[in-house]
C-alpha positions as CSV (number, residue, x, y, z in Angstrom):
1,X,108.3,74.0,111.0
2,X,105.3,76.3,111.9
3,X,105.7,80.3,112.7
4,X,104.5,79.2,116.5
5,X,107.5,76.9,116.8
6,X,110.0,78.9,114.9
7,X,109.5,81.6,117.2
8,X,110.8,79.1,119.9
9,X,113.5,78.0,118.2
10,X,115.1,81.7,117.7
11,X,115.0,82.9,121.0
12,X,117.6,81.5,122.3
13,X,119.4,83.0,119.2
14,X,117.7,86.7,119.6
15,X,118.9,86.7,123.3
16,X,122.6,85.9,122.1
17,X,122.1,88.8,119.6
18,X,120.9,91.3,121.8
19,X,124.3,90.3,124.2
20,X,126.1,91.3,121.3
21,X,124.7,94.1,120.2
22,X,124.5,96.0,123.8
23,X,128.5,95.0,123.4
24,X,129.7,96.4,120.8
25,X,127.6,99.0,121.5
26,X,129.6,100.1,124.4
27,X,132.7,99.7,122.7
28,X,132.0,102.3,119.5
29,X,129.6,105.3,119.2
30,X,126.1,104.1,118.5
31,X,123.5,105.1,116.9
32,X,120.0,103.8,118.7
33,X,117.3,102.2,116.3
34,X,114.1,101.0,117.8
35,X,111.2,98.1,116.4
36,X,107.6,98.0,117.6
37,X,106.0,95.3,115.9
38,X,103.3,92.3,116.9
39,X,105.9,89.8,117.3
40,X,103.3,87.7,119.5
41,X,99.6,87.6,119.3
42,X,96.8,86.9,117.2
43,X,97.6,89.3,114.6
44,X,101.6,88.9,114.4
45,X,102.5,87.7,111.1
46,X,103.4,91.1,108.9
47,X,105.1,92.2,112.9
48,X,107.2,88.6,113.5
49,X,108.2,88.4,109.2
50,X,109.6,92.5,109.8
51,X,111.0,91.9,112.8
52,X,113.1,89.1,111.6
53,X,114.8,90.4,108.6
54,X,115.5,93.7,110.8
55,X,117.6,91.8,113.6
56,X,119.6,89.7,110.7
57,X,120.8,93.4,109.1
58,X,121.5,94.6,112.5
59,X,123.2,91.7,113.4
60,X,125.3,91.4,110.3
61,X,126.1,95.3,110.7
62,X,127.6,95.4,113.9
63,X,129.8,92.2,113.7
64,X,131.6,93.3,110.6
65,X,132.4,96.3,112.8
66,X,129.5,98.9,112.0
67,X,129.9,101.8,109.8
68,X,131.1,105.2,109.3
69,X,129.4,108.1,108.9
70,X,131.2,111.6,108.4
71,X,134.7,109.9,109.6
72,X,133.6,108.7,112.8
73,X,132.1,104.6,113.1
74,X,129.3,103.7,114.6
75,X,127.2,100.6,115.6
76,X,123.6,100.0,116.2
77,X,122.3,99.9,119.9
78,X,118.9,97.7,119.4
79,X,115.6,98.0,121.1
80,X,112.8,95.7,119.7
81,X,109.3,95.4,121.6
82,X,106.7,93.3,120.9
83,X,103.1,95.3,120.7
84,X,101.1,92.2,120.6
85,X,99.2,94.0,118.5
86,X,97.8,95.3,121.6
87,X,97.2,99.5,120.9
88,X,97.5,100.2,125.0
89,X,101.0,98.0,125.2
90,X,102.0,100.1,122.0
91,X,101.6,103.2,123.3
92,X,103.4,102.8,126.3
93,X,106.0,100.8,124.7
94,X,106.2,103.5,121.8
95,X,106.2,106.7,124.2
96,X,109.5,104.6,126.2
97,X,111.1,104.6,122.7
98,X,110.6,108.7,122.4
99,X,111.7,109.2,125.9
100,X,115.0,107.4,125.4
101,X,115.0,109.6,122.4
102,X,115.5,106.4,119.7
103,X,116.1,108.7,116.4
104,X,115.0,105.8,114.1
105,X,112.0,103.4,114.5
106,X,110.6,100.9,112.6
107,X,107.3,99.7,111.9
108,X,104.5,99.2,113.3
109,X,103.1,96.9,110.2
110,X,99.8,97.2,111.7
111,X,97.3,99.9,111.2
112,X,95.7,99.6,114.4
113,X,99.1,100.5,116.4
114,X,100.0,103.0,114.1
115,X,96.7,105.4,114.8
116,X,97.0,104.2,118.6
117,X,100.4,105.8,118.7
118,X,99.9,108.5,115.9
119,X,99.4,111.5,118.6
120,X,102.6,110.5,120.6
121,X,104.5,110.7,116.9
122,X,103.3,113.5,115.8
123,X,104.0,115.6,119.5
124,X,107.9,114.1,119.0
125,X,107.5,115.2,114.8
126,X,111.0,116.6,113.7
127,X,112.7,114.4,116.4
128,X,112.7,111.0,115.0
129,X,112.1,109.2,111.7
130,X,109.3,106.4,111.4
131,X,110.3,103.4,108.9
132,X,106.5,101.9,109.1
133,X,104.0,99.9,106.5
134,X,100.8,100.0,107.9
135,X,98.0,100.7,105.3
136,X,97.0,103.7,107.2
137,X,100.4,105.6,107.2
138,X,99.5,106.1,103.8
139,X,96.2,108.8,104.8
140,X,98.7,110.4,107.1
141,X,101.2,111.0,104.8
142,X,101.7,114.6,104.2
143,X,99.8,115.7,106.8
144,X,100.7,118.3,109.4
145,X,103.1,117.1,112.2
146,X,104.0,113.8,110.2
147,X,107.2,115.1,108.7
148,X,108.1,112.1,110.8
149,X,106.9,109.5,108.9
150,X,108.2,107.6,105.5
151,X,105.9,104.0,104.4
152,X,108.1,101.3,104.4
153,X,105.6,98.7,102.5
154,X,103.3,100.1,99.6
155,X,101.2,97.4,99.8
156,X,98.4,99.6,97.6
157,X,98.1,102.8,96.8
158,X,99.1,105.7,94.3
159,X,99.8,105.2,90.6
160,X,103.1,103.4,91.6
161,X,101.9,101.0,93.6
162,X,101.5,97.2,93.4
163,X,97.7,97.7,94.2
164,X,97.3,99.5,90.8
165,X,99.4,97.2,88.7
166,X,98.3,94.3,89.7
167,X,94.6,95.9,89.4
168,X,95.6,96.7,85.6
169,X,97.5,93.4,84.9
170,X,94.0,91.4,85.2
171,X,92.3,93.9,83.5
172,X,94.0,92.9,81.0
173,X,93.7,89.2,81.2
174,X,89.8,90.4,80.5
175,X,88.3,90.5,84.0
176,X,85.6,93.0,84.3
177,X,84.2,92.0,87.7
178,X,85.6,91.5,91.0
179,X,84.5,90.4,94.5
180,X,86.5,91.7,97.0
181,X,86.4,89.6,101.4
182,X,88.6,91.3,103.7
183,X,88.4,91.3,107.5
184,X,86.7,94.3,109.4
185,X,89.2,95.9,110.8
186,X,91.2,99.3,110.6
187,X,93.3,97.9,107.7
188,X,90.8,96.3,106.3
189,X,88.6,99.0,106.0
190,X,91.2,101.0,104.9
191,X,92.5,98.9,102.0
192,X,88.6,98.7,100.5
193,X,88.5,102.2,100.5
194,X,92.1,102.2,98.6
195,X,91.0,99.5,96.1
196,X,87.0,100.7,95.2
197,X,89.1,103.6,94.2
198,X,91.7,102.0,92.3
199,X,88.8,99.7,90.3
200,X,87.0,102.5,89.4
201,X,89.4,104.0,88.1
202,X,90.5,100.6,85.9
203,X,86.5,101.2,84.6
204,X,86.2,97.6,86.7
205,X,83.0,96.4,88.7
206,X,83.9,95.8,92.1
207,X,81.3,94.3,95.1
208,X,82.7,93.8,98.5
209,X,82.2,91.9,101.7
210,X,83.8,91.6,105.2
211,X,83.8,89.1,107.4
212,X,84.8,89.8,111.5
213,X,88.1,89.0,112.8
214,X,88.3,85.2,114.0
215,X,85.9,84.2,111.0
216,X,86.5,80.5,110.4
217,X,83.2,79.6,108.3
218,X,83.2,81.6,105.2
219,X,80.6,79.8,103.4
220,X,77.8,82.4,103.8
221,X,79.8,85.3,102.4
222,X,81.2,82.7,99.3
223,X,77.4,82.1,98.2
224,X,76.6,85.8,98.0
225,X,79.6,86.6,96.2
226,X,79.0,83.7,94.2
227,X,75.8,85.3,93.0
228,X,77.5,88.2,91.9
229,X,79.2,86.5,89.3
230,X,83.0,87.7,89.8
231,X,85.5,87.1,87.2
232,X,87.8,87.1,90.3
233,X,87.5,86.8,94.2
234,X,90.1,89.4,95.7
235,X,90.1,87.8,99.5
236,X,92.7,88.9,102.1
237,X,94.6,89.4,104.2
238,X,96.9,86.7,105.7
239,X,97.3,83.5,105.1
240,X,95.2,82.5,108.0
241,X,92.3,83.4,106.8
242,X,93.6,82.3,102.9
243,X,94.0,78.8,103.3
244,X,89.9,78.6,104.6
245,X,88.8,81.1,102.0
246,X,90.3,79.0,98.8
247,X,89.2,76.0,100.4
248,X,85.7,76.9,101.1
249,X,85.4,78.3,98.3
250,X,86.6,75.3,96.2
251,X,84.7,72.6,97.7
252,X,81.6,74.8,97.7
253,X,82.0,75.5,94.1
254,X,82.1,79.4,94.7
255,X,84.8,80.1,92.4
256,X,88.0,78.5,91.4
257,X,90.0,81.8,90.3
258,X,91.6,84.1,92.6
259,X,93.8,87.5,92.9
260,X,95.9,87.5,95.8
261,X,97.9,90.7,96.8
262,X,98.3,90.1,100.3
263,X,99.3,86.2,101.2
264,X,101.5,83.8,99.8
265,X,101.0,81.0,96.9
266,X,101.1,78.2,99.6
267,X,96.7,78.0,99.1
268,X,97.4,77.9,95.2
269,X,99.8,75.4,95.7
270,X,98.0,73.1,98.5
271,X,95.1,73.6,96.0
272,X,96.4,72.9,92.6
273,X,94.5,70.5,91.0
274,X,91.0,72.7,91.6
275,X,92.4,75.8,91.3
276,X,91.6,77.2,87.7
277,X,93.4,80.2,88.2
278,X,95.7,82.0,91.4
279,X,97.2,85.3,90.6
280,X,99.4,86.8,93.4
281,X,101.4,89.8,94.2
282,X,104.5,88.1,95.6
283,X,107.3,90.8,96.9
284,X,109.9,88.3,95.5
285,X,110.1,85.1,94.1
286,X,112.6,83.6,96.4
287,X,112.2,80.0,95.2
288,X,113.4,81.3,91.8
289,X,115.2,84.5,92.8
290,X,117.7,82.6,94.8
291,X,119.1,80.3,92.1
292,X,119.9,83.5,89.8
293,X,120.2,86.7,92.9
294,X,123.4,86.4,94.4
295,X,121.9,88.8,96.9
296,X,118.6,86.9,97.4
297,X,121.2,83.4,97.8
298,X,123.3,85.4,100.8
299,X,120.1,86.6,102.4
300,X,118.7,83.2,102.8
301,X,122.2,81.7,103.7
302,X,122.4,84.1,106.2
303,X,118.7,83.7,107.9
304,X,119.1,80.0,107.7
305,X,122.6,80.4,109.6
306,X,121.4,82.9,112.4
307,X,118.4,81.2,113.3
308,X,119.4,78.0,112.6
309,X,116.1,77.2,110.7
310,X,114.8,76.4,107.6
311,X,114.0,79.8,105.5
312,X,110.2,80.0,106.0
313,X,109.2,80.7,101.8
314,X,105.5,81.2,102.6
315,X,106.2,83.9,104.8
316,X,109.8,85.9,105.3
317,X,109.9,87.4,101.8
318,X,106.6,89.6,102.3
319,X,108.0,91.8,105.0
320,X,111.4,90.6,106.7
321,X,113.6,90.6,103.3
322,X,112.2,94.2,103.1
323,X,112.6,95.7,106.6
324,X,116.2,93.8,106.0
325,X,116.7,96.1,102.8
326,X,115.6,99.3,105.0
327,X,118.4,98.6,107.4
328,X,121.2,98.6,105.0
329,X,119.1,101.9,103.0
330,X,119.4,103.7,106.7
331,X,123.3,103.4,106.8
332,X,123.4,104.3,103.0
333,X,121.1,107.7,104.0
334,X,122.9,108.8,106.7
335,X,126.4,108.6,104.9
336,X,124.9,110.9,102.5
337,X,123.7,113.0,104.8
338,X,126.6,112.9,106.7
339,X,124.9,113.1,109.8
340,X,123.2,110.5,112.3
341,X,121.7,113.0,114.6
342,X,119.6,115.3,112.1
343,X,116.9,113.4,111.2
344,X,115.0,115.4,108.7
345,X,118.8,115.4,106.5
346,X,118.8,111.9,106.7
347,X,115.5,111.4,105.5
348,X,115.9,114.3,102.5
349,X,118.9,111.3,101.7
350,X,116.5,108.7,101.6
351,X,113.8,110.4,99.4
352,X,116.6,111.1,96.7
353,X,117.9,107.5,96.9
354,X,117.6,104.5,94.6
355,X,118.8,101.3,96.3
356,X,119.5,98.1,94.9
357,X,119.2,95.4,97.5
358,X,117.0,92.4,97.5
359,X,114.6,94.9,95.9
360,X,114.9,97.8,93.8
361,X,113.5,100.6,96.0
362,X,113.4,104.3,96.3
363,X,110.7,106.7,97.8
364,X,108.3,109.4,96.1
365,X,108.0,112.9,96.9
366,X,105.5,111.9,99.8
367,X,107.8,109.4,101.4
368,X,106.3,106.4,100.1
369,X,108.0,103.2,99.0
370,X,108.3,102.4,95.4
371,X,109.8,98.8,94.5
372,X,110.3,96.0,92.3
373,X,108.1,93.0,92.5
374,X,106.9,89.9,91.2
375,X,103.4,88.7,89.9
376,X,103.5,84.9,90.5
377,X,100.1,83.0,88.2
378,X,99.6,79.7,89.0
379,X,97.1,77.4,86.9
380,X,95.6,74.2,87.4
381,X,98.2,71.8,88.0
382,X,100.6,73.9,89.9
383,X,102.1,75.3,86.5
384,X,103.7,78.5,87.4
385,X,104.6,81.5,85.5
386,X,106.4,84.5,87.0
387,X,106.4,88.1,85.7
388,X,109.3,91.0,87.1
389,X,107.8,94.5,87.5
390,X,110.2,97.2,88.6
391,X,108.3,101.1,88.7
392,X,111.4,102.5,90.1
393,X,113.4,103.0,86.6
């Protein structure tokens, strides 16, 4: 089943769980998280996968009767928008949020909503906490009036980050040049000025290219690349534009290894018997992590059961396993904190944290996400190796 028809099938199941929530809500003291994600659009993936994990936690929370914080028990009272990945319908669904005084948000995933709706967060800064992963929450971070904000999703930067580690792991498989496509957009933009930094700092050549959102034909770009020589082509940053990329570039003879951070292995896979090499940064393994993680077996269980659908492999584990983990991290913070209402307490809780859910995760000094991952290489054939790296020990 496709992401277009999936969405479908849930929402049925999402209305049911909203009922519910708004229930118990009334019955117990609540504490008010909000989402504002792409859930719809062109750009939705990184917003629908978030979104997803998010309502299972929420869902699982309040039917086993909440939680209790400082003696008292509490529920979640859930508001989750859908941006579109539209910046206008953020805004105005993001200011709503700060009117009706939601102490916790999460997201956005995208860094186009997050600078449309930076000036609104940073005029309500000391009110609320933002639970986001955009790449561009990482500038912001430490900034004035963004005491606010904590990055959900290091997809890149700072020495702890995948970016670097997976930048020093091919180094070390002997790669001295690399070729980076990405799309021309905000995040885009911003993760090529994250990386040229990160390869020169590895000491490795790095040439880059971007091609316009809605790109189908990648040819042209492939050839000059091509020209370059590149020990590796670094393309992102979905799997919509992945599956063209590896194909185009296969049956054009552009290349036949890649380095993925940003995407799943379903190209590599759909692709095996050109591919000469596919090296991606997977969050988790879940076709292997679930036969050995009791955790990672229950979470799939449980997403299978609520939305009565197969568990989507390509996609859920980037970001909805994750945003699940951050729901379970919030209750966890504010019992140490013993507060719900002072959100700069809670978020001191979360910084000195170390929480062992589907991931290993805590924050830096900053507020940035540090967490265990995988490295999944696959070779011609479809063999596949796996590698564990955990920078939060």
């Amino acid at each position: 089943m496709d992401a277009r028809n999936a969405r479908g099938t849930v929402a049925a199941g999402v209305a049911t769980f909203l009922l519910l929530s708004s229930s118990l809500a009334s019955a117990q003291s609540t504490v008010k998280l909000g989402e504002l994600e792409a859930q719809t659009g062109a750009i939705n993936t990184f917003g629908w996968m978030s979104s997803q994990g998010t309502r299972l936690a929420v869902e699982e929370i309040n039917k086993s009767g909440g939680f209790e914080v400082a003696g008292r028990k509490y529920v979640f009272d859930f508001t989750q928008v859908d941006t579109r990945g539209e910046p206008r319908e953020a805004t105005v669904q993001f200011r709503k949020m700060m009117e009706e005084k939601i102490p916790y948000v999460f997201g956005p995933f995208l860094s186009n909503i997050f600078n449309a709706i930076r000036p609104i967060a940073e005029q309500n800064d000391g009110k609320f906490l933002m639970l986001g992963g955009g790449t561009s929450l990482h500038e912001a971070l430490g900034k004035p009036n963004t005491s606010f904000l904590m990055r959900t999703w290091n997809w890149d930067a700072g020495p702890q980050g995948f970016g670097s580690l997976m930048v020093q792991y091919i180094k070390s498989l002997g790669a001295k040049k690399v070729a980076m496509l990405f799309q021309n957009d905000a995040a885009g933009r911003v993760a090529v000025d994250i990386y040229k930094r990160i390869f020169a700092d590895a000491g490795l050549e790095l040439t880059v290219d971007l091609f316009e959102p809605g790109t189908k034909d990648f040819t042209s770009s492939l050839a000059k690349i091509a020209a370059t020589k590149p020990d590796y082509l670094f393309p992102g940053y979905t799997d919509a534009v992945l599956y063209d990329i590896v194909r185009q570039s296969l049956e054009g003879g552009y290349g036949a290894k890649f380095f993925i951070v940003r995407g799943s292995i379903g190209p590599a896979l759909k692709n095996k018997d050109e591919i000469e090499d596919y090296i991606a940064y997977v969050p988790k393994y879940f076709e292997q992590a679930e036969k050995t993680e009791p955790a990672v077996r229950k979470f799939v269980e449980s997403y299978k059961a609520f939305y009565k659908r197969d568990f989507p492999y390509d996609q859920a584990p980037m970001c909805s396993s994750s945003c699940y983990d951050h729901v379970y991290m919030l209750v966890e913070a504010m019992k140490k904190a013993g507060t719900v209402d002072d959100v700069m307490k809670v978020k001191e809780a979360f910084l000195g944290m170390r929480y062992s859910g589907l991931w290993n995760i805590k924050f830096d000094s900053m507020g940035e996400q540090v967490f265990s991952f995988n490295i999944v290489r696959i070779t011609k054939g479809g063999k596949i190796d796996v590698q564990s790296f955990d920078p939060t020990k």
